[in-house]
C-alpha positions in Angstrom: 53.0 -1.9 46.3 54.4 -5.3 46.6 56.0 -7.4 43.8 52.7 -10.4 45.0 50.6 -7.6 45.3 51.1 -6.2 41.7 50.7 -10.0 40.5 47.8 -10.7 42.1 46.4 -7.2 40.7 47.2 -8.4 37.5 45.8 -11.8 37.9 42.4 -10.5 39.1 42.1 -7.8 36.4 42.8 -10.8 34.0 40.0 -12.6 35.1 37.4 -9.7 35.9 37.8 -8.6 32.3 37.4 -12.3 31.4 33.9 -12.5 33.3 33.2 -8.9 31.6 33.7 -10.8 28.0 31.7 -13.4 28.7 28.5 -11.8 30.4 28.9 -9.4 27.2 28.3 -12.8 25.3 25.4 -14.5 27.0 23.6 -10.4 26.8 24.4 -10.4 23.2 23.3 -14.2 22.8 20.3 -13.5 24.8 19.0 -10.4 22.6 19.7 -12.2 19.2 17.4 -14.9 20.6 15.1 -12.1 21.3 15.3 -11.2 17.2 15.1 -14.3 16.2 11.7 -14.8 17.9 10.2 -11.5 16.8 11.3 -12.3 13.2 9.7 -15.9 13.6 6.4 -14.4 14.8 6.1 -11.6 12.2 6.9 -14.4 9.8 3.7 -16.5 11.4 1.5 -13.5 11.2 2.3 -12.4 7.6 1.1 -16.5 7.2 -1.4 -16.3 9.0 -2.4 -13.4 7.1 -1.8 -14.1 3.9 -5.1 -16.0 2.8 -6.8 -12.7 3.5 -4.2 -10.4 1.9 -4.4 -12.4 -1.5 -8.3 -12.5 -1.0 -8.6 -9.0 -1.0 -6.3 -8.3 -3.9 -8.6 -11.0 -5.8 -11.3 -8.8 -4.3 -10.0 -5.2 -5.6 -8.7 -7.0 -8.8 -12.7 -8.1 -9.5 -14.3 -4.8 -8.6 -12.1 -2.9 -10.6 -13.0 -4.9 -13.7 -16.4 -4.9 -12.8 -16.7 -1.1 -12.7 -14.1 -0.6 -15.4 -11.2 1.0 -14.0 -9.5 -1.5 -15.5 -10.8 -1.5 -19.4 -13.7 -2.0 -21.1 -12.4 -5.6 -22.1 -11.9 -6.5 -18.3 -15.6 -4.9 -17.6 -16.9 -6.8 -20.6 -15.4 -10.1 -19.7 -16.9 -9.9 -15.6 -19.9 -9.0 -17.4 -20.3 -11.5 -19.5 -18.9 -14.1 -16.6 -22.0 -13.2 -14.3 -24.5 -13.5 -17.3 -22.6 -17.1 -17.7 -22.5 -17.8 -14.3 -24.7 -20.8 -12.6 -26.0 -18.7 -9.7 -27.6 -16.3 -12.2 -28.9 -19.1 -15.0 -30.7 -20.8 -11.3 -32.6 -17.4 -10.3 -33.6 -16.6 -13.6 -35.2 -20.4 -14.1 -36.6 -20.2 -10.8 -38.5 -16.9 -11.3 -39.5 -17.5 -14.5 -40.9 -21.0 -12.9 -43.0 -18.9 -10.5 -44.2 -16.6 -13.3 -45.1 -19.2 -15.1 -47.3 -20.6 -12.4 -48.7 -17.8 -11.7 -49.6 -17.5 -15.3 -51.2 -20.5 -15.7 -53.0 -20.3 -12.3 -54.6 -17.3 -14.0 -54.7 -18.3 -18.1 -52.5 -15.9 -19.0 -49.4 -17.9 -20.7 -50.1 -16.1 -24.0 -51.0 -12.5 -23.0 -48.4 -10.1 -23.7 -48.2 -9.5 -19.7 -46.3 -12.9 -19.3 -43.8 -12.2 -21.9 -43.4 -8.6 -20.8 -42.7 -10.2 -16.9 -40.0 -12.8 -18.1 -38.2 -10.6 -20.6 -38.6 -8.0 -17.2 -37.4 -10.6 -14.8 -34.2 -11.7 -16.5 -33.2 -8.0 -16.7 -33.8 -7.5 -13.0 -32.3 -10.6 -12.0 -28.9 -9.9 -13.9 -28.7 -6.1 -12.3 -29.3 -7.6 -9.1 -26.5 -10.1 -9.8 -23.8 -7.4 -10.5 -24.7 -5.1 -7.3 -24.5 -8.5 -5.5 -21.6 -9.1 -7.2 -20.1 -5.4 -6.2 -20.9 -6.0 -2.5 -19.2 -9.1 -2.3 -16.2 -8.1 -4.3 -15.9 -5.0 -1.6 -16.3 -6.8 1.3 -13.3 -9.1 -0.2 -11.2 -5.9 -0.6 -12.4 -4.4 2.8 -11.0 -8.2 4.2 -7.7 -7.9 2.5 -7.4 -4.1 3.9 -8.0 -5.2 7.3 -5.7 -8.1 7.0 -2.8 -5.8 5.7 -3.4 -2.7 8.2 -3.0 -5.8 11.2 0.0 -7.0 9.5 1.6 -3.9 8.7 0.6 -2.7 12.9 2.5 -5.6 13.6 5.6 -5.2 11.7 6.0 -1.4 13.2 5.3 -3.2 16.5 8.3 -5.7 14.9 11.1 -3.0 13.7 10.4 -1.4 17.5 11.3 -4.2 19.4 14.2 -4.7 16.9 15.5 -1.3 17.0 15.2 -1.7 20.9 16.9 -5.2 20.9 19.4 -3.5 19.0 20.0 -0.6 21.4 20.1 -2.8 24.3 22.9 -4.5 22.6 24.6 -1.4 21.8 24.8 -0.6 25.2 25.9 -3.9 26.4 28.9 -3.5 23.9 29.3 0.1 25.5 29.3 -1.3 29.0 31.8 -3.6 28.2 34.3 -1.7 26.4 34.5 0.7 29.3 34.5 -1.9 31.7 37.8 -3.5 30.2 39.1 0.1 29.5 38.9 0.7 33.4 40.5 -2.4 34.6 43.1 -1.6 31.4 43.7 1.8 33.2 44.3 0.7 36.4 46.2 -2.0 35.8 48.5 0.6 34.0 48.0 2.8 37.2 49.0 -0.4 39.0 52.2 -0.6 36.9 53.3 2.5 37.4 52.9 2.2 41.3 54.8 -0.3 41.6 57.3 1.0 38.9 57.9 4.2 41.2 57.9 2.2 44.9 61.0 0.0 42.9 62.5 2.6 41.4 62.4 4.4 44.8 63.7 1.7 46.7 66.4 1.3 44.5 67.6 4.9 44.4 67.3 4.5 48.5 69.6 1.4 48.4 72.5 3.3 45.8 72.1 6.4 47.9 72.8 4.7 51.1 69.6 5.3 52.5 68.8 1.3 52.2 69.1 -1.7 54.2 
């Protein structure tokens, strides 16, 4: 091997592990643009989803007071908030309105039937109140389960595409080490070529063999 051919050898394994270093960077750059976008979108989601996620807490928070898991206090005080509340006080005066028509359509405001129908009525009206009350308070919890069992899909869908991202980089890394640690080897083969063909041709020249 030549003294311009062992320099040019040198020159081009310079710049091929160069070019390896820099395709390295723009794979690396590329898949950290590829994290960044799956952790943007899971962030969106988990926004997204949050409204619903609170709701059903709010949801499962109510329906356990309401059916006492959580105390007799918390059961008294949802209780005592439906008995309070505006929706109830409106179907109670509207039924006891239309009992009271009907009533007096018939003349029987002062019979014991009419006081026995509104003291009935209320009674009704404020058990009907709580299992309306339980249904909506379970379909607020069912909401907030859905919304977690989509988010949480999502975020095993997420930490895939991650670990994947992250293997693909792995292997770029990999690629490139051993891509610099062949030209590094046979630029070192390349050395010692050219080391022998000198060393050679000088023992040649000193022996007599030589020009």
């Amino acid at each position: 091997m030549g003294l311009f051919s062992f320099v040019g050898g040198l020159i081009g394994a310079g710049k091929s592990k160069k070019a390896s270093r820099l395709a390295e960077r723009d794979g690396i750059a590329y898949l950290d643009k590829a994290l960044g976008e799956q952790t943007r979108q899971y962030d969106q989601t988990r926004t997204d989803y949050a409204p619903y996620r609170e709701a059903g807490t709010q949801g499962l928070a109510g329906l356990e007071d309401l059916i006492g898991t959580n105390g007799p206090e918390a059961q008294a005080a949802a209780l005592q908030m439906l008995q309070n509340s505006p929706e109830l006080a409106q179907t109670v005066l509207n039924g006891e309105n239309a009992i009271r028509q009907n009533a007096s359509a018939s003349g029987g405001l002062r019979g014991g039937n009419f006081q026995d129908g509104i003291s009935r009525f209320r009674g009704d009206a404020f058990s009907q109140m709580i299992q309306q009350q339980l249904s909506r308070l379970g379909g607020l919890a069912g909401m907030g389960i859905g919304a977690t069992d989509s988010v949480s899909a999502f975020g095993a869908n997420k930490a895939n595409q991650v670990s994947n991202i992250y293997g693909q980089q792995g292997d770029i890394r990999q690629q490139g080490l051993l891509t610099r640690g062949g030209i590094n080897a046979q630029m070192w083969s390349n050395a010692g070529s050219f080391l022998d063909d000198s060393v050679n041709k000088i023992a040649k020249f000193f022996s007599g063999g030589g020009g």
